[in-house]
C-alpha positions in Angstrom: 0.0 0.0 0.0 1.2 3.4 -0.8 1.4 6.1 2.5 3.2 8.3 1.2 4.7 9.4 -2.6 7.5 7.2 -3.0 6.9 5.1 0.0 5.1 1.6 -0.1 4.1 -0.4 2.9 4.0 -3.9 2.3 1.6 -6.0 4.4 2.3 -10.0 5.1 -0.3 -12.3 6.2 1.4 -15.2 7.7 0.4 -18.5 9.9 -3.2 -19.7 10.4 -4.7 -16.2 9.3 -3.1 -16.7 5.5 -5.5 -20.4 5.9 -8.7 -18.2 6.5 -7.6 -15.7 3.6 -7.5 -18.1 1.2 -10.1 -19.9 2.1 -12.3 -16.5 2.0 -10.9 -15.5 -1.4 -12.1 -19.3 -2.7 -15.4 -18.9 -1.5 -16.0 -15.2 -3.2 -14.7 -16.8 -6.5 -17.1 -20.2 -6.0 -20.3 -17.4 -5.4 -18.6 -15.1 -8.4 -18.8 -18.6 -10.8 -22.1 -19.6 -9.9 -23.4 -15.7 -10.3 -22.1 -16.0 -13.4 -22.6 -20.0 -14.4 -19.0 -21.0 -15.4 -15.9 -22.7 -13.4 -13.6 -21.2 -11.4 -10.9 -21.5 -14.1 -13.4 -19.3 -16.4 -14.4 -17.0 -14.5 -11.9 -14.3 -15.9 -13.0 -15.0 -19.7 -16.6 -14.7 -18.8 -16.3 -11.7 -16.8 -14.4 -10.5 -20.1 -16.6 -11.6 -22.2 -19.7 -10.0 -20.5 -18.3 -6.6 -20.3 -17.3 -7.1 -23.8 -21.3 -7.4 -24.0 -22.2 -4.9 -22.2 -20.0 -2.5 -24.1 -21.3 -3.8 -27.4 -24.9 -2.9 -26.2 -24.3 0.8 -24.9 -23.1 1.7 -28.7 -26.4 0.8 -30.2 -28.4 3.2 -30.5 -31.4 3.1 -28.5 -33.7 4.0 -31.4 -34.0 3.4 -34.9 -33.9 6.4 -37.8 -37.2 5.5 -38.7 -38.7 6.0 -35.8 -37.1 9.3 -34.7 -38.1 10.7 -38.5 -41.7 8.9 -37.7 -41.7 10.8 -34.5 -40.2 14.4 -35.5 -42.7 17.1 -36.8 -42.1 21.4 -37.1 -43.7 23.3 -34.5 -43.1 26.9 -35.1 -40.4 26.1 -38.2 -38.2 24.0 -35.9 -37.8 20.6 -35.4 -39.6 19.1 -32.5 -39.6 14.8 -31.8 -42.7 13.6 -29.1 -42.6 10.1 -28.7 -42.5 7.5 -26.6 -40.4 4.7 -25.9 -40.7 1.2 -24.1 -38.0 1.3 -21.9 -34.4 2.0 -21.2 -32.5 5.0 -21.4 -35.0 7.9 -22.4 -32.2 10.7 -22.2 -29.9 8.2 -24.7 -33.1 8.5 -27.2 -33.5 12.2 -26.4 -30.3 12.7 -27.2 -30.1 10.4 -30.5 -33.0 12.5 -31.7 -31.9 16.0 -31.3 -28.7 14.7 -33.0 -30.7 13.8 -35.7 -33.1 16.6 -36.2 -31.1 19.4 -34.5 -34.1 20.6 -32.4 -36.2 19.8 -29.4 -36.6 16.1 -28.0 -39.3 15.4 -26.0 -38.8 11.6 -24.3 -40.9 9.6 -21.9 -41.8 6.0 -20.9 -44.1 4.8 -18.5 -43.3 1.7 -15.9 -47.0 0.9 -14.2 -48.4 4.0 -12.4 -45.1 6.2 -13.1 -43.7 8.5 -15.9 -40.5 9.6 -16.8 -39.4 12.0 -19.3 -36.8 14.1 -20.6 -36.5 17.3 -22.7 -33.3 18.2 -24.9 -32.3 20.8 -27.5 -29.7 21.8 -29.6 -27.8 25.0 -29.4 -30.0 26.7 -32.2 -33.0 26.3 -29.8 -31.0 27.9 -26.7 -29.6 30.4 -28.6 -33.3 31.4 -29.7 -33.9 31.9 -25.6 -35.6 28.4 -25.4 -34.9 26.4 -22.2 -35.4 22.5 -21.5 -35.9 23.6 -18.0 -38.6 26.0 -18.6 -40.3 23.5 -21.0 -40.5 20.6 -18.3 -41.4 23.0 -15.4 -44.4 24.0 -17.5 -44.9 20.3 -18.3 -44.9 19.3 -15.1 -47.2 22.0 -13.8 -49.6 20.9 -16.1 -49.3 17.2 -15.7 -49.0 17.3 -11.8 -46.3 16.0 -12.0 -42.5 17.5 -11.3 -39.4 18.3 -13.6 -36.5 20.6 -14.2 -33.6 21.2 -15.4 -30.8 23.3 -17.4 -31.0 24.9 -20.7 -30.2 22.0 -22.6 -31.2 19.6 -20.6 -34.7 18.3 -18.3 -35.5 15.4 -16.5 -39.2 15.2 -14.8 -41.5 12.6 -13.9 -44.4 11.2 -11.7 -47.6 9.3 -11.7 -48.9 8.6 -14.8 -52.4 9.2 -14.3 -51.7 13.0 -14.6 -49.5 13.1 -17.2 -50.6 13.1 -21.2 -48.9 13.8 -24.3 -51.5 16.4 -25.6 -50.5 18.7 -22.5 -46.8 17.8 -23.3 -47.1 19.0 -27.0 -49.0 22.4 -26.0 -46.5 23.4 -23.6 -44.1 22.7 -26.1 -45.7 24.5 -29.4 -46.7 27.5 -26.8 -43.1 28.2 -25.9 -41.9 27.9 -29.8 -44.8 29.9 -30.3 -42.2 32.5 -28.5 -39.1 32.0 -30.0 -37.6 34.0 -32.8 -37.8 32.6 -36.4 -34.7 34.1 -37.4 
């Protein structure tokens, strides 16, 4: 172990208590092999081959082209995406679509009796004066349900009783009602 710059401290475990070390280490690896179904002597292959995995899934994108075109419409001249997605990671989509369009994302997903969304937008939008935060504050007073956030970015959610798209989309198209064309 390092104390200091420069200096390491080397610790020995010795006698009976090196017994119980090992025999602690063997048992994490036995629980770390049947957590992930493989031998002991695979256990490092697996583990590299499931992050490997898990890597490969985070650069997919989390929505197809088709459905963020299908989804994206002009409010006000700019382009505005309101859709909604199954699962997983609705600021990932949010941000796949304004990448796409180069205007306002509007993201949500509902999991039994609660909603989540998210609000994004380019640069051309906040230059215009138009704020994520603002939107999803106004969403969420209108929805009963809570949100916030920075310029470019909003997270808000609640129960999903009180929330609808309709109220989503007028809060947006009111606010681009606002902004500047040019």
């Amino acid at each position: 172990r390092a104390f200091a710059q420069g200096f390491r401290r080397i610790e020995v475990v010795t006698g009976f208590v090196v017994m119980d070390y090992l025999k602690s280490r063997e048992e994490k690896l036995l629980t770390t092999d049947d957590s992930i179904k493989t031998t002991p002597r695979s256990v490092g292959k697996k583990i590299e081959k499931l992050i490997a995995a898990v890597r490969e899934k985070e650069k997919a994108p989390a929505l197809s082209p088709d459905k963020i075109k299908a989804a994206t419409g002009r409010m006000n001249s700019f382009p505005v995406t309101v859709m909604k997605v199954s699962s997983g990671d609705i600021a990932r989509a949010a941000d796949e679509a304004v990448s796409s369009s180069g205007g306002l994302a509007f993201v949500w997903s509902e999991t039994g009796e609660k909603v989540s969304y998210v609000c994004r937008i380019s640069n051309q939008l906040i230059e215009k004066g138009i704020s994520a935060g603002d939107i999803l504050k106004d969403v969420a007073r209108k929805t009963s349900t809570t949100g916030g956030g920075s310029a470019r970015f909003a997270r808000g959610g609640g129960k999903a009783s009180g929330f609808s798209e309709k109220a989503a989309r007028s809060v947006i198209s009111e606010i681009l009602s606002k902004a500047p064309l040019a």
